[in-house]
C-alpha positions, -999 to 999 in steps of 0.1 A, spaced: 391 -536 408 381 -570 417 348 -556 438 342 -533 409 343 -563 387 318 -586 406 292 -558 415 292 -546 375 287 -584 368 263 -590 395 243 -561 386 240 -574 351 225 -608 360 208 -591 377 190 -572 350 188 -600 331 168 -621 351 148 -588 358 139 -582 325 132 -621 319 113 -621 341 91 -592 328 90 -613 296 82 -645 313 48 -621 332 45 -608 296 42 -642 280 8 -648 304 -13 -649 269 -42 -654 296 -40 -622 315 -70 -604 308 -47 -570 320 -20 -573 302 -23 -558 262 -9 -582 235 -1 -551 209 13 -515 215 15 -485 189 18 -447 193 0 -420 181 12 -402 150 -11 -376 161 -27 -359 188 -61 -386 185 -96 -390 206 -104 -424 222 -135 -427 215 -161 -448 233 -175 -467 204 -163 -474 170 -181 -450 150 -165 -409 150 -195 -392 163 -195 -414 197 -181 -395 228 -145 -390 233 -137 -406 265 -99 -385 266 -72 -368 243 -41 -385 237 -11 -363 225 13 -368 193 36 -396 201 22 -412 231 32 -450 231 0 -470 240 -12 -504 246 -36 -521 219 -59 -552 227 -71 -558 196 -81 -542 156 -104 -543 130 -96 -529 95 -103 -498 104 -102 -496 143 -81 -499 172 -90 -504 209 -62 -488 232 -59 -474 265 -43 -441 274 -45 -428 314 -68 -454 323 -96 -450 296 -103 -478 270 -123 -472 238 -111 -471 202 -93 -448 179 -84 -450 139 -56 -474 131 -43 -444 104 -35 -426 135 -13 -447 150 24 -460 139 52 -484 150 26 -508 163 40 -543 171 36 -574 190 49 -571 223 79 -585 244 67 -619 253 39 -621 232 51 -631 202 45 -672 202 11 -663 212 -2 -636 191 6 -628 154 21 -595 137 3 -565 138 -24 -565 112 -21 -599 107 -59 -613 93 -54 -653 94 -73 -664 60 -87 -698 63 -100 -709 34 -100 -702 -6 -125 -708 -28 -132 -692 -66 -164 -676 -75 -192 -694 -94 -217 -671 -114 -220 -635 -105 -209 -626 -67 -219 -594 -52 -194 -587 -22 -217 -567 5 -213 -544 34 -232 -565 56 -244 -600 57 -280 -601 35 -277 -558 32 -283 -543 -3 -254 -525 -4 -230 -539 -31 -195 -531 -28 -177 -546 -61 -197 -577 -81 -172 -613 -88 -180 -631 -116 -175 -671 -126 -142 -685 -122 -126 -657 -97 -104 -668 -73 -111 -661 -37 -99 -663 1 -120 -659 34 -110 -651 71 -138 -675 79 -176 -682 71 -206 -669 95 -240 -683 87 -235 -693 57 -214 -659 44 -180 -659 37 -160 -630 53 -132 -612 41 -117 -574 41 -130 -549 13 -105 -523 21 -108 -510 47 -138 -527 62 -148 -565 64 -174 -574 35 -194 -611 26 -201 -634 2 -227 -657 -2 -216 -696 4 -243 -699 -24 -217 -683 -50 -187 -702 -41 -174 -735 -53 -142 -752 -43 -146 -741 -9 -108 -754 7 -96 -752 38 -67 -737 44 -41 -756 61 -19 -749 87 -1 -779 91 31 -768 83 49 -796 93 35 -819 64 47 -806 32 26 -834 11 -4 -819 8 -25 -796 -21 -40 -773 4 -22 -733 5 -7 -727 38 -16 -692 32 -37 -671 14 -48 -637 12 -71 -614 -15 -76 -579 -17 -93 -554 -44 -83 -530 -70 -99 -510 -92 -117 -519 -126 -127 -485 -138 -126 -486 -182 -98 -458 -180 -64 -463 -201 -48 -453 -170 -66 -480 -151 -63 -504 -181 -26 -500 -179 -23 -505 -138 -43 -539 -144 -18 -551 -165 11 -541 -146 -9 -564 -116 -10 -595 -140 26 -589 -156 36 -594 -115 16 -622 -110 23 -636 -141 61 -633 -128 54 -643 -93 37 -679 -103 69 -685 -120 96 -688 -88 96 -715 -67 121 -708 -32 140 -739 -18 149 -738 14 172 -705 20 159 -688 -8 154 -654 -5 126 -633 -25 135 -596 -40 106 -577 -50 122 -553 -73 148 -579 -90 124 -607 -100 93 -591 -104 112 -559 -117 124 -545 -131 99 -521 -142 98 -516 -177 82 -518 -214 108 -548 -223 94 -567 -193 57 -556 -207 49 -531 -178 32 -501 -187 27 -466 -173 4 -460 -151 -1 -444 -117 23 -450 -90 23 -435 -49 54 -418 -51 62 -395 -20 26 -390 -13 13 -378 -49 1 -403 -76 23 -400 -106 27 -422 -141 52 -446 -137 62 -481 -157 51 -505 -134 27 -481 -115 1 -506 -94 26 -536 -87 27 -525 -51 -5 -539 -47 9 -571 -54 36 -563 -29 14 -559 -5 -12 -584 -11 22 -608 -11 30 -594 24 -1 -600 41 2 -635 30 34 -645 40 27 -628 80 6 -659 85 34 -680 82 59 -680 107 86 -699 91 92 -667 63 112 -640 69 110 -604 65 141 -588 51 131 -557 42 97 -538 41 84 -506 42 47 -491 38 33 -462 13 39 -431 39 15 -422 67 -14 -426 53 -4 -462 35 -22 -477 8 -61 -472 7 -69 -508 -11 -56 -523 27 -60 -520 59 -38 -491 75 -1 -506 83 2 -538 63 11 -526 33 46 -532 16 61 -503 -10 81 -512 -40 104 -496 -71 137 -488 -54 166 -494 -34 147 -480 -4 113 -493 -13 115 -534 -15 104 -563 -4 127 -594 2 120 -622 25 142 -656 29 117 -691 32 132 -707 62 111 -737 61 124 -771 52 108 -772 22 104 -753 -14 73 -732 -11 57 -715 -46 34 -683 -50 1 -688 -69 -13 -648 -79 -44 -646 -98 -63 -612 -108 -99 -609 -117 -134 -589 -114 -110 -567 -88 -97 -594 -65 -60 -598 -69 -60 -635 -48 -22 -650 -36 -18 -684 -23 12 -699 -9 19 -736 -14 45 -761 -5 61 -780 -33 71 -818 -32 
């Protein structure tokens, strides 16, 4: 019994330093060989060789194959399968992750770090390109902004599903973001995030962009101390006329229906991309809009709402009270996190 016992206990150190060790190798954030992200295909998918669906398919990688990821865009992800590299739609992939021994180095999946806010001044077209003439949606005076960073004097963001710029000419109150978290004295966010909805004159529309300021409006009015813990569907809930949500369409087990409250997952998810840049808030519970998730974000990051199942609650585990600043306008619903004094 007593050789039983120190071989069962031997063996399990072990496999513990064994599989420290892996993490330790992992942990090499320099290693050029070694994939920061993984995911695995939620269907058979084509790698292709550039990022563009008509470039040649380099191989065929069968329905739940877990693969390593290097890196992602809004829409694309470059992967490996059998020793081939190339890209393939982030909608075609699930459970993707940081992983083991990566995580001090590299942020959650789909994180986009936003680095500075700024609100519009005058009329702002948002373009495909830097200088092209295609206009995607058109910002006017006094919206409220954030930016991934500026190139060349255009500010870049995510449209969607695709990145998009604005002019540094149409911006005032340019602020840098910061990311000094251990200083709570300063007026700067320590997070911010923006992403678009839509502004069609329809009732149905008119009603989903109230339901998006009723949230915000509700939002701007918590501030969490230290161990406080946000739930979605309690304080921004619940969803209905006495609270002055209306009906309007809601993603509900893949079909669009009329629902009170319909659109506030937007701000749900908008919320949730801001909070992954800061590592001191915890996810409690989160889950996205089904496999195709929720078209006004990038594919994986969004956060579902309106029941027991569908909610999102995370705990601020800093050392300070934080508060949420949500602003809608022109399209751009715009979320900023700040620390309070």
């Amino acid at each position: 019994m007593k050789r039983f016992l120190c071989l069962f206990f031997a063996l399990l150190m072990w496999g513990v330093l064994a599989f420290t060790g892996i993490a330790e190798e992992e942990a090499k954030a320099g290693d050029p060989l070694k994939s920061p992200y993984t995911g695995r295909t939620r269907v058979a998918c084509n790698i292709r060789a550039e990022k563009d669906t008509d470039s040649d398919i380099l191989i065929c990688v069968p329905k739940g194959k877990r693969i390593p990821m290097y890196s992602f865009d809004p829409t694309w992800a470059e992967v490996e399968y059998d020793g081939k590299r190339g890209y393939v739609k982030r909608s075609l992939l699930e459970s993707c992750h940081v992983r083991t021994g990566y995580y001090e180095f590299y942020p959650p999946y789909g994180v986009e770090e936003y680095m500075y806010r700024a609100v519009i001044s005058g009329d702002a077209p948002v373009l495909s390109e830097k200088g092209s003439d295609q206009v995607l949606t058109i910002l006017h005076d006094g919206a409220n902004i954030a930016f991934i960073g500026f190139e060349d004097g255009w500010g870049k963001l995510i449209y969607r599903r695709q990145y998009a710029y604005i002019s540094s000419n149409d911006l005032r109150d340019v602020q840098l973001v910061d990311r000094d978290l251990s200083d709570p004295g300063t007026g700067s966010p320590v997070a911010v995030y923006v992403s678009f909805y839509n502004i069609a004159d329809t009732e149905d529309n008119r009603a989903r962009m109230i339901n998006l300021q009723v949230a915000c409006d509700r939002l701007n009015a918590l501030i969490f101390a230290p161990g406080d813990s946000l739930n979605f569907n309690t304080q921004i809930g619940p969803y209905k006329a006495s609270v002055g949500y209306q009906p309007a369409p809601a993603l509900i087990s893949g079909s669009t229906k009329l629902n009170y409250g319909g659109g506030t997952c937007q701000v749900s998810s908008t919320l949730y991309n801001t909070i992954l840049q800061l590592p001191g808030i915890t996810i409690l519970q989160r889950r996205p809009h089904g496999p195709s998730g929720a078209a006004y974000l990038p594919h994986g990051v969004d956060a579902a709402v309106g029941n027991s199942q569908l909610n999102l609650r995370f705990r601020n585990d800093y050392p300070y009270s934080i508060r949420i600043d949500g602003h809608c306008q022109d399209g751009a619903l715009y979320i900023a996190v700040y620390r309070v004094k």
